[in-house]
Backbone as a ProteinNet text record, in pm:
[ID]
protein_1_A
[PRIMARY]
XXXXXXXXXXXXXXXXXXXXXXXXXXXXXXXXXXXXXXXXXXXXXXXXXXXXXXXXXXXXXXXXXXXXXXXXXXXXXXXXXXXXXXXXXXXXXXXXXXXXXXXXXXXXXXXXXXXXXXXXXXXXXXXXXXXXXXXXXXXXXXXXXXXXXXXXXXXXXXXXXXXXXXXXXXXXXXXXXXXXXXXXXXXXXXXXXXXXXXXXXXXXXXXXXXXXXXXXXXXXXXXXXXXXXXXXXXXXXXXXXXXXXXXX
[TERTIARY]
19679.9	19754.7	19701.9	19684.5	19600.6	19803.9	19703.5	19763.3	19892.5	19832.8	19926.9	20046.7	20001.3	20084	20218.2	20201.4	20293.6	20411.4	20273.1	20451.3	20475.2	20488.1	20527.8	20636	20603.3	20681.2	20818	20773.3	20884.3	20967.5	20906.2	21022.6	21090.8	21047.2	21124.3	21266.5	21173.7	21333.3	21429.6	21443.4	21479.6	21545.3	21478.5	21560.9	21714.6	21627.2	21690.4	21816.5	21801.6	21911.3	21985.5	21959.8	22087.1	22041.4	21891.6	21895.7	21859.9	21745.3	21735.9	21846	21967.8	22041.2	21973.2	22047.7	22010.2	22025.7	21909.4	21905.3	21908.3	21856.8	21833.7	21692	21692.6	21530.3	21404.2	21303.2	21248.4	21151.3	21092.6	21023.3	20915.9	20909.3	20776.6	20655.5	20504.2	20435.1	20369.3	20372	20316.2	20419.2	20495.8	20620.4	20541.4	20563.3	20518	20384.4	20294.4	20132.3	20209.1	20267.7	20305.4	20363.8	20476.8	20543.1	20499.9	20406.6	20298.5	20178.8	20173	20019.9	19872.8	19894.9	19787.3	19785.6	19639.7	19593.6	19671.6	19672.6	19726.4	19720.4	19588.1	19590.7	19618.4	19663.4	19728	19865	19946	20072.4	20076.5	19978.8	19992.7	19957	19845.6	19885.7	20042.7	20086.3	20173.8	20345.9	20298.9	20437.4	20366.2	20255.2	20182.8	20278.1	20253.9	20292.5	20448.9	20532	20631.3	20710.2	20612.4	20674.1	20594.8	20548.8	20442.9	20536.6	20624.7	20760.7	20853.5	20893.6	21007	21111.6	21036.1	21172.8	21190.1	21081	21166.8	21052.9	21112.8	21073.4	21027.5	20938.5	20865	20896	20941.3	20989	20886.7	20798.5	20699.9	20790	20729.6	20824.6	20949.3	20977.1	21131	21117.1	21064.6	21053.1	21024.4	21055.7	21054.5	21169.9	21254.2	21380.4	21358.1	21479.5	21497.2	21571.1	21501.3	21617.1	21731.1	21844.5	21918.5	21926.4	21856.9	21808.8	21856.8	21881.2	21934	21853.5	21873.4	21768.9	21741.1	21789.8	21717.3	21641.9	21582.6	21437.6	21322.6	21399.4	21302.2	21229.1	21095.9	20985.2	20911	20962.8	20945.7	20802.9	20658.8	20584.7	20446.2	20537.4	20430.9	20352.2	20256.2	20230.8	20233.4	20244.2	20351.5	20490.7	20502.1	20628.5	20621.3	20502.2	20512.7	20495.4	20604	20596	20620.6	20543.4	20492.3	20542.4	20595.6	20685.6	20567.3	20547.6	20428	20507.9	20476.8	20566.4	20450.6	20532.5	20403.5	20366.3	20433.4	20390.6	20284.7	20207.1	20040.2	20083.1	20158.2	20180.7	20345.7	20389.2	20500.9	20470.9	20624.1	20643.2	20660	20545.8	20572.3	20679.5	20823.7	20892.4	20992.9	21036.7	21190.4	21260.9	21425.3	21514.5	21643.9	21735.8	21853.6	21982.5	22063.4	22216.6	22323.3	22419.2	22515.9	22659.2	22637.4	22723.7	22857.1	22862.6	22992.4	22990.6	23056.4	23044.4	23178	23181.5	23316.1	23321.9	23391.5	23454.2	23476.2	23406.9	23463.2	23464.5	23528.9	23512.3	23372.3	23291.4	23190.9	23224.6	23178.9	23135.3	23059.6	23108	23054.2	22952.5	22822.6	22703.2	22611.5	22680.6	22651	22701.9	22804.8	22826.7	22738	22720.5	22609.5	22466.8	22409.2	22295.4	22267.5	22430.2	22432.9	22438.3	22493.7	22527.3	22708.2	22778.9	22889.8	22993.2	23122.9	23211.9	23294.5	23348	23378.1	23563.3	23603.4	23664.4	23642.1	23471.8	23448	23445	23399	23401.4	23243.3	23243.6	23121.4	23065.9	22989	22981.6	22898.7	22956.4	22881.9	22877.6	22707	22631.1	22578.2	22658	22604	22527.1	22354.3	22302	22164.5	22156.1	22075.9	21940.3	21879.3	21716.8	21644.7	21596.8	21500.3	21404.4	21212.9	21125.6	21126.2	21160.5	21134.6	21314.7	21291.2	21376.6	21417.4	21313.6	21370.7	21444.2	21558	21597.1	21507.5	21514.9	21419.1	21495.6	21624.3	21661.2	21787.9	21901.6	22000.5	21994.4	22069	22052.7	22214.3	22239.7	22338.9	22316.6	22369.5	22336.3	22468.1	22469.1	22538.4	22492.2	22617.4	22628.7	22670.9	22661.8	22794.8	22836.4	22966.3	23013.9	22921	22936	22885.7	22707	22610.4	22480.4	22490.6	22563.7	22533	22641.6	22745.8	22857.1	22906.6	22966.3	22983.2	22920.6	22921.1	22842.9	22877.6	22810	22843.5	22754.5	22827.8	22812.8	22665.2	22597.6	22474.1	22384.6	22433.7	22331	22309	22432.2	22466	22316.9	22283.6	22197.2	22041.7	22023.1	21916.9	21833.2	21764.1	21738.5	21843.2	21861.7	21987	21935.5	21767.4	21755.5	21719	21707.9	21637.4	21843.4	21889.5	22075.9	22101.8	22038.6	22069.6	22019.4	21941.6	21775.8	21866.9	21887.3	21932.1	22114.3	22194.4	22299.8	22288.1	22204.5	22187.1	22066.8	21966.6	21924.6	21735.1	21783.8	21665.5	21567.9	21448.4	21349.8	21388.8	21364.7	21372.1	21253.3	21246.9	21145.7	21063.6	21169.9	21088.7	21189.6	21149.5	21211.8	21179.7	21272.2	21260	21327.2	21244.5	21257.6	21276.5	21391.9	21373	21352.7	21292.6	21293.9	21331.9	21442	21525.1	21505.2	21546.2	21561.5	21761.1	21770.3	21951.6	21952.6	22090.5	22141.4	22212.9	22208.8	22245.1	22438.8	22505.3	22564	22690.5	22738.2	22756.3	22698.6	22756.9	22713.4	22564.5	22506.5	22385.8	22280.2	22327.2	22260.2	22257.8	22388.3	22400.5	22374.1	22339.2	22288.4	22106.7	22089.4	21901.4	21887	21959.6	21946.4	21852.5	21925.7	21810.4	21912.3	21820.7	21873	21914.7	22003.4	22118.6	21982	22030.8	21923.6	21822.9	21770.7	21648	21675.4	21636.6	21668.9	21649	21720.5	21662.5	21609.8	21519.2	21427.9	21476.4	21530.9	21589.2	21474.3	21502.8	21489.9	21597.4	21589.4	21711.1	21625.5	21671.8	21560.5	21681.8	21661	21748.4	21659.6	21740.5	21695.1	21676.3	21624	21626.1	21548.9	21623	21568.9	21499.4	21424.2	21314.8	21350	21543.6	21562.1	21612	21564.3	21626.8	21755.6	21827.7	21906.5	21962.9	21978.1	21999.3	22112.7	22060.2	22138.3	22186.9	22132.9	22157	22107.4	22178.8	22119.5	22106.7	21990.2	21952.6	21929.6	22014.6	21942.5	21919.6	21773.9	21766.5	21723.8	21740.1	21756.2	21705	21552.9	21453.5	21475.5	21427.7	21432.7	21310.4	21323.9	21269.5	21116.7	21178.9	21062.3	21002	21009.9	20923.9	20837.3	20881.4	20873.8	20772.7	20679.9	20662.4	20653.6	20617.9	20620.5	20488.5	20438.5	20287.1	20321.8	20297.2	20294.1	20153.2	20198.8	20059.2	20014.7	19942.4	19883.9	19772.3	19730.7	19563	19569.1	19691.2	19677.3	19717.3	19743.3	19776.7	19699.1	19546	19441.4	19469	19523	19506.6	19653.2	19749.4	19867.7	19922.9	19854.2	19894.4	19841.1	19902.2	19857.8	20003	20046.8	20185.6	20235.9	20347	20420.5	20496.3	20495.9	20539.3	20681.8	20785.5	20942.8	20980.5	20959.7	20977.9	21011
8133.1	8008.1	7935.3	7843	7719	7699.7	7676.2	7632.9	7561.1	7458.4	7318.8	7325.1	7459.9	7501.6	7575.3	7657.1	7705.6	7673.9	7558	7478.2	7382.9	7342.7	7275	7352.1	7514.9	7603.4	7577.8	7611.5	7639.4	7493.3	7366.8	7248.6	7299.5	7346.1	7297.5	7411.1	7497.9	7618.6	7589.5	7495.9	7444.6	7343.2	7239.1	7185.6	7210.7	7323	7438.5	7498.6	7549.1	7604.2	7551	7382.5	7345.1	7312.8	7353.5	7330.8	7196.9	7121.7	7007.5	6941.3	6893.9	6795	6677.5	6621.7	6482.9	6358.8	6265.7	6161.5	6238.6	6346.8	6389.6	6369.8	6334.8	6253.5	6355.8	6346.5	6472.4	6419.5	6515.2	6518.6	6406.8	6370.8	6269.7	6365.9	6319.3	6407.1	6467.6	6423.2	6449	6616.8	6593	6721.7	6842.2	6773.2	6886.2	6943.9	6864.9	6958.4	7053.5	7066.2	7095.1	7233.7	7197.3	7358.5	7448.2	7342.8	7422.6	7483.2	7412.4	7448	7418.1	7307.8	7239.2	7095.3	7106.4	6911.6	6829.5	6698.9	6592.7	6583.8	6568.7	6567.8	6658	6807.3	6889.8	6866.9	6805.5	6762	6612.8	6563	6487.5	6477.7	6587.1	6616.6	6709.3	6793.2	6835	6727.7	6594.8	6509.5	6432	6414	6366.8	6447.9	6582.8	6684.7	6651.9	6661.4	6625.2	6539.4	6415.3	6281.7	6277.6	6308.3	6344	6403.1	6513.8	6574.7	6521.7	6449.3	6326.5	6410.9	6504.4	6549.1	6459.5	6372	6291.9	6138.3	6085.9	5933	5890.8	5824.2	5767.8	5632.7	5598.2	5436.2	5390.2	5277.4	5252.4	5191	5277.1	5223	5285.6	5342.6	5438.2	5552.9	5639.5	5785.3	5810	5938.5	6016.1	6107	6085.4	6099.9	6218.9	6283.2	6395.7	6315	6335.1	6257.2	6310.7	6292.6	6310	6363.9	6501	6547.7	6750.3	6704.4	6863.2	6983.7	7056.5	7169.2	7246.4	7227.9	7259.3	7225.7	7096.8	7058.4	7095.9	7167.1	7180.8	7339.2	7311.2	7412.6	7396.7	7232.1	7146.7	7113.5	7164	7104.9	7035.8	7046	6990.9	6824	6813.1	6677.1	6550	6618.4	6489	6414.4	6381.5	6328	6159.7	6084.1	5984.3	5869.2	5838.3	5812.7	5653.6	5668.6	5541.7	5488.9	5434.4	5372.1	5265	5332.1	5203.5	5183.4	5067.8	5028.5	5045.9	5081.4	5144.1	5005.9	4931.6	4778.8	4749.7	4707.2	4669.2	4554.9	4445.7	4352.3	4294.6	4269.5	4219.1	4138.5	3997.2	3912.9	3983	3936.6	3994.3	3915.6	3809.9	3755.2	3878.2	3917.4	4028.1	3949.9	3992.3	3908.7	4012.7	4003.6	4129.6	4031.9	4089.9	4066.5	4139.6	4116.1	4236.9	4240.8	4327.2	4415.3	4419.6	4479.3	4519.7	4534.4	4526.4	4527.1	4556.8	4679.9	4752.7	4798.2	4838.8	4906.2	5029.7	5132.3	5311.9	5354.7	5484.3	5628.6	5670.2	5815.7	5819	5960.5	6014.6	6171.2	6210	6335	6486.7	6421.4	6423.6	6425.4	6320.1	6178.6	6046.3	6098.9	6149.9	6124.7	6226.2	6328.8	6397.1	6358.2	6297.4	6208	6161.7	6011.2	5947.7	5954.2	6114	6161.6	6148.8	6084.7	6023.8	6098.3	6025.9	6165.9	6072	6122.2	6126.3	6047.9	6038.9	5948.2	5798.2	5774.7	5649.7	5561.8	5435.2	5328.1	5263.6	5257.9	5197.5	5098	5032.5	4957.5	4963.6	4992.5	4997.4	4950.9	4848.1	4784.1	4840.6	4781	4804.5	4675.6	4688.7	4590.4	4606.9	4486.2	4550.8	4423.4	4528.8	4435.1	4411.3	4297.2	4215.4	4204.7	4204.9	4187.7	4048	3906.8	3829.2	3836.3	3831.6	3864.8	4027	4116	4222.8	4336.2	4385.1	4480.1	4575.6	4621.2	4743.7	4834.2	4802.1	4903.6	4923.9	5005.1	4990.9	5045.2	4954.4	5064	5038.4	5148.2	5205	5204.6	5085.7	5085.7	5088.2	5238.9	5301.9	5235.2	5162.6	5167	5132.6	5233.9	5242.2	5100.6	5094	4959.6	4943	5045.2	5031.5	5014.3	5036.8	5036.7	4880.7	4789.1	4618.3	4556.1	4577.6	4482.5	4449	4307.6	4210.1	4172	4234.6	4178.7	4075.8	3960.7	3881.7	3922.5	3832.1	3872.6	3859.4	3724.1	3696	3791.3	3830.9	3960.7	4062	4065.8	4233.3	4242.2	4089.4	4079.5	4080.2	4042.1	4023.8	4192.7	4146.7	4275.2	4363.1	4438.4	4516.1	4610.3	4567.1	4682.1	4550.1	4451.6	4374.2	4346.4	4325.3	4322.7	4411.9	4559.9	4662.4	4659.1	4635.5	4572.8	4478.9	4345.4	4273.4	4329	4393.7	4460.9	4535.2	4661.2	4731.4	4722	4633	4613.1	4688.9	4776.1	4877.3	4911.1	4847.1	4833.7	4975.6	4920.4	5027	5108.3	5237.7	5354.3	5385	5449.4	5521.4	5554.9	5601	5595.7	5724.4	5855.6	5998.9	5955.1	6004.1	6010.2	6101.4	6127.2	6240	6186.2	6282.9	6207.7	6341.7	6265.4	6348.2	6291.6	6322	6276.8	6341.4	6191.6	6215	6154.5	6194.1	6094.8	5993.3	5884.3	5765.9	5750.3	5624.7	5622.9	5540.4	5502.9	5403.2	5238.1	5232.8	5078.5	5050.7	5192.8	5186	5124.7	5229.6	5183.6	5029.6	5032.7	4871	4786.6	4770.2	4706.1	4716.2	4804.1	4833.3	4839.1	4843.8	4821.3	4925.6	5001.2	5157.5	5226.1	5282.5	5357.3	5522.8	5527.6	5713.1	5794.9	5884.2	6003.3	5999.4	5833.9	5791.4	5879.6	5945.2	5977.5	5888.6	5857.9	5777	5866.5	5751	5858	5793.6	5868.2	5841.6	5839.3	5795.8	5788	5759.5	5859.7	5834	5823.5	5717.2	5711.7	5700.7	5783.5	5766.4	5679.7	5554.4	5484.9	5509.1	5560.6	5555	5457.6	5419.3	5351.8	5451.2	5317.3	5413.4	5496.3	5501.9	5604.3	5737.6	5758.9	5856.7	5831	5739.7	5764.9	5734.8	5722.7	5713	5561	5481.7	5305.5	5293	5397	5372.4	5464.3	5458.3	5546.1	5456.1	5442.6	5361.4	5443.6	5460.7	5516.9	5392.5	5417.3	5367.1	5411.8	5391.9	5436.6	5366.7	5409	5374.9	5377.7	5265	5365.5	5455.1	5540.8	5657.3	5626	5509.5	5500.4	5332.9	5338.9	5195	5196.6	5358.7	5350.5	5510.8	5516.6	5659.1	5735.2	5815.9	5829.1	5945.3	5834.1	5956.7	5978.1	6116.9	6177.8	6094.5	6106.2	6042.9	6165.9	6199.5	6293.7	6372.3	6428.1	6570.4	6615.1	6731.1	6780.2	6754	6607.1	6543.1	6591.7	6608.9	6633.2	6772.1	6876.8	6988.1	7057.6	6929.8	6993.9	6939.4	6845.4	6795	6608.2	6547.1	6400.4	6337	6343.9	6281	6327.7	6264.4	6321.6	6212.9	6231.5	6157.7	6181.6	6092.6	6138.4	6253.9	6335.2	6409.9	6499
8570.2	8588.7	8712.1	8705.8	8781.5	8919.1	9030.4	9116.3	9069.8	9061.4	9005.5	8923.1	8803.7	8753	8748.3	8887.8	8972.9	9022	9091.3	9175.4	9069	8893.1	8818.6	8753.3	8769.4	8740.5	8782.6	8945.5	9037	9039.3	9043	9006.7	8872.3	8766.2	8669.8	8674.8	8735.4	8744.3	8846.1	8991.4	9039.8	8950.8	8892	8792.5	8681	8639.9	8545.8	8630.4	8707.3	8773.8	8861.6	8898.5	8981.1	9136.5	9116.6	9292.1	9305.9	9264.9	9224.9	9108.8	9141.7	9074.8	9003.6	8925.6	8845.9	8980.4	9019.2	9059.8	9195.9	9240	9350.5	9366.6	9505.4	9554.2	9602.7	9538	9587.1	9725.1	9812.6	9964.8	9911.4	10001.9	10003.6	9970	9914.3	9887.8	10032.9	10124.9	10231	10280.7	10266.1	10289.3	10127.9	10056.3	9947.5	9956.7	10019.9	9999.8	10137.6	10238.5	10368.8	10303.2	10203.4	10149.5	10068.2	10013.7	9921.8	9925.1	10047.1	10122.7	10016.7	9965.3	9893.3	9906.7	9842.4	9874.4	9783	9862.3	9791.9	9634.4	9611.7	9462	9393	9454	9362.4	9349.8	9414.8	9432.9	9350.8	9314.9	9213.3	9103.2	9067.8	8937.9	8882.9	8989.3	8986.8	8920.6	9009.7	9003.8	8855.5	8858.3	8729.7	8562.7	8582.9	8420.5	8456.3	8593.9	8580.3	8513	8527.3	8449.3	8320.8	8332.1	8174.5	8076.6	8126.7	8092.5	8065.5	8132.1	8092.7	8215.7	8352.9	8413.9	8553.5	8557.7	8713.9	8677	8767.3	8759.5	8926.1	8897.7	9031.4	9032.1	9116.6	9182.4	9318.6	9229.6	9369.1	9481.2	9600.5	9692.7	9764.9	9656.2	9697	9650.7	9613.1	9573.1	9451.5	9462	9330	9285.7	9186.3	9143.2	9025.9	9028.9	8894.9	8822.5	8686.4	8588.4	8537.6	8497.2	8432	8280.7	8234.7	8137.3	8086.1	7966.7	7945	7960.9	8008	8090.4	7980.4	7863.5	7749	7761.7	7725.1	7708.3	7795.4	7885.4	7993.1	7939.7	7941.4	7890.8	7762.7	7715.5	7553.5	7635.2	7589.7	7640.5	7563.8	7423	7311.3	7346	7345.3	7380.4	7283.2	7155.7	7029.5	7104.2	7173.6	7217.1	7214.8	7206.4	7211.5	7030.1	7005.2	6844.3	6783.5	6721.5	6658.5	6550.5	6501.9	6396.8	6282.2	6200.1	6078	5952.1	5961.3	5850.7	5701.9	5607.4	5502.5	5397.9	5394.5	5372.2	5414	5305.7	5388.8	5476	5399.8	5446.7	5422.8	5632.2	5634.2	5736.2	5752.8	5804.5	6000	6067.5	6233.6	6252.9	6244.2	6290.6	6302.3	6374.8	6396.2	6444.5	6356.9	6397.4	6439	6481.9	6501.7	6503.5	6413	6392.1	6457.4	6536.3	6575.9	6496.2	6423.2	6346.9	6395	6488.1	6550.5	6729.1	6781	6938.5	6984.3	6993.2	7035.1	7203.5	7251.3	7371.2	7338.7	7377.7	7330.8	7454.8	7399.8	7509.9	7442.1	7519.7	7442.8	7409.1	7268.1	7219.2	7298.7	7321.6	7403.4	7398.4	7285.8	7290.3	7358	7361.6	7395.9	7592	7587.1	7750.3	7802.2	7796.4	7825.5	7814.1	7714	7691	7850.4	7879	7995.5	8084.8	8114.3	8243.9	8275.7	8178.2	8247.1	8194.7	8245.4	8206.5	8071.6	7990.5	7857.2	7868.3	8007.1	8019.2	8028.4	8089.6	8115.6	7996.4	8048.9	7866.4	7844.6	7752	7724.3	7617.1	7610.9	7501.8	7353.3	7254.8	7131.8	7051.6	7033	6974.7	6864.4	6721	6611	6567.9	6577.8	6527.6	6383.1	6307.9	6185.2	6236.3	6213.1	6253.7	6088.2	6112.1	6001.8	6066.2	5976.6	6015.4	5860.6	5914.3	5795.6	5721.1	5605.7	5531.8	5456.3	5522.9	5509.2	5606.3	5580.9	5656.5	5726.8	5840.8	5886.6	5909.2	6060.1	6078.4	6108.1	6127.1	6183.6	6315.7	6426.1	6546.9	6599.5	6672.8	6736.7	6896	6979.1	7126.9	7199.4	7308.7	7322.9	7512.2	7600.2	7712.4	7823.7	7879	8004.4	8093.3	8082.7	8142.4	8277.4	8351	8467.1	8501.2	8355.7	8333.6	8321.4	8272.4	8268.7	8261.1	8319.2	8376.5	8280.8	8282.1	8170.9	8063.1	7977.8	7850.7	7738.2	7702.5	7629.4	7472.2	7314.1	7205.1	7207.7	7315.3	7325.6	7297.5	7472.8	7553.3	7437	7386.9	7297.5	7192.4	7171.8	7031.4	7078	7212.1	7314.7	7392.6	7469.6	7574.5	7623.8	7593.9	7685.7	7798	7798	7885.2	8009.2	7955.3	8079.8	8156.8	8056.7	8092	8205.1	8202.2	8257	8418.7	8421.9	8541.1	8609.1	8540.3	8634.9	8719.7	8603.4	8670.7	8782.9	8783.4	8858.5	8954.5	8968.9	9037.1	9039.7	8947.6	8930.3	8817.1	8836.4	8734.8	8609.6	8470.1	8402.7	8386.5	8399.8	8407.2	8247	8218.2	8099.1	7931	7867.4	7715.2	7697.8	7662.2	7578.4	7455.3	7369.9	7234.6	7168.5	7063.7	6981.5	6814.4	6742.1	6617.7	6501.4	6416.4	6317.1	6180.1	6059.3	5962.6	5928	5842.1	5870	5761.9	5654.9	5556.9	5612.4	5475.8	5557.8	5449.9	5521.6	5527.2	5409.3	5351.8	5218.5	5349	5462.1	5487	5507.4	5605.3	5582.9	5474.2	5329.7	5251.1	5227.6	5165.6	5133.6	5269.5	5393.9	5489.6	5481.3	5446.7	5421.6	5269.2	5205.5	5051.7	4999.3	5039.7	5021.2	4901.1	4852.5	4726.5	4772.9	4709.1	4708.7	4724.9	4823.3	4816.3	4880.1	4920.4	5028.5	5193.4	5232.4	5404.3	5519.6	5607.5	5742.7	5814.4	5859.3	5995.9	6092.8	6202.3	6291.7	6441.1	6524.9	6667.3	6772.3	6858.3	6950.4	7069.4	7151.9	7281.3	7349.2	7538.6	7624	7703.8	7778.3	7866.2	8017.3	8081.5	8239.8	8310.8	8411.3	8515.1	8601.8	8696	8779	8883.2	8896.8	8999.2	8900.9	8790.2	8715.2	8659.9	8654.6	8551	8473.8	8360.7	8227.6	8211.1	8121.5	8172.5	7961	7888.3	7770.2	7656.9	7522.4	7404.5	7317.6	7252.1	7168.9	7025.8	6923.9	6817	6677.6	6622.8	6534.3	6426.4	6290.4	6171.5	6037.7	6029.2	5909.4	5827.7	5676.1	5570.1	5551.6	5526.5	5468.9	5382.8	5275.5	5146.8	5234	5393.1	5386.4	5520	5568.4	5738	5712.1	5836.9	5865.8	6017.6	6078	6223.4	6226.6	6340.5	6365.9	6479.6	6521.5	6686.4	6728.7	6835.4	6907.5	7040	7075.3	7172.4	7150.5	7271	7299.9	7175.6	7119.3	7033.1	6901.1	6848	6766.5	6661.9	6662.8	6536.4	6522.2	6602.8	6578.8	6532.9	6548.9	6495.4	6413.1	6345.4	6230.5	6233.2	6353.3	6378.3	6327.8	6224.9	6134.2	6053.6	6030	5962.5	5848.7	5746.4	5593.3	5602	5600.3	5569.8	5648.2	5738.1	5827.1	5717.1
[MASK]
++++++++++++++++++++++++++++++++++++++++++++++++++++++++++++++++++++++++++++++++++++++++++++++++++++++++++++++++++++++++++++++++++++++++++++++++++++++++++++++++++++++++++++++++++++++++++++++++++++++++++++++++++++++++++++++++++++++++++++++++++++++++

């Protein structure tokens, strides 16, 4: 095991176990080659696989932050993580348009407040919106977020950027997007909203939003059809582990 690898070790079990908290700031790198007793650039490839990981976020200027992330994932080190959405239409209309569905006020499910970090008393806002590329349906998405991630929200905003919404609330450039990708049955509105036929599967994507101090401003899930959409991994070992995947 390579140097670098070590002390990538020793963050993530620090991570893992609590000593490093979520949105806790880590030493300047000048302090870390000092505890580690290595050169600069091993301490940055080091903070490099970190964020490569999806476990902390670098803010030029102001540090380097642990994100807000389930310590499950921590030791997920497949390099397919970054995914691509093709539409299997040779040819469609590039105009995208988005409708909002519904725009409620909730508490959030176990799974959503944990996602956010927040506690399951707080409120949040959820954006049911259906996206068109042209005149056809693409996708349904589900945007899940915390009052306190963008203040006041209007029916506008709801249909607009919500991440640029989030930025200007809080003040703090948005960082990065983790993605997971599922295949899920869909729903009676679903269908009839994507006009997808019984038995078709959605391919799902759930991306958590963080800003660049680590932490989490939103859940975005969205929901393909199946017979019009596909998802290729993208990464090093993409050719050797397959490259994509058809209907998951």
């Amino acid at each position: 095991m390579y140097k670098y690898e070590e002390i990538v070790r020793d963050i993530e079990e620090c991570i893992a176990n609590g000593t490093l908290k979520p949105y806790a700031k880590l030493p300047p790198v000048t302090e870390l080659c000092s505890a580690y007793g290595v050169s600069k650039s091993t301490i940055n490839q080091v903070l490099q696989t970190l964020s490569d990981e999806g476990l902390i976020s670098r803010r030029q200027g102001s540090g380097i932050y642990v994100k807000a992330i389930e310590t499950s994932s921590i030791g997920w080190k497949a390099p397919n993580q970054v995914v691509q959405i093709a539409p299997r239409a040779a040819k469609m209309p590039s105009k995208d348009s988005v409708d909002v569905i519904d725009f409620n006020v909730i508490r959030p499910e176990s799974r959503i407040s944990r996602l956010l970090g927040i506690n399951r008393q707080s409120f949040l806002y959820l954006v049911t919106r259906l996206h068109h590329n042209g005149p056809l349906p693409t996708c349904m998405e589900y945007v899940y977020l915390p009052i306190e991630s963008v203040g006041s929200l209007s029916m506008a905003a709801a249909g607009g950027d919500v991440t640029t919404e989030a930025t200007k609330h809080t003040g703090v450039p948005a960082g990065s997007f983790e993605k997971t990708v599922r295949s899920v049955l869909s729903t009676n509105d679903e269908r009839a909203r994507l006009k997808l036929e019984y038995g078709i599967p959605l391919l799902e994507v759930e991306e958590v939003g963080y800003l660049m101090d680590g932490k989490p401003f939103g859940v975005f899930i969205k929901r393909f059809p199946g017979d019009r959409f596909e998802f290729k991994a993208t990464g090093s070992d993409a050719s050797s582990s397959g490259g994509s995947g058809k209907g998951l």
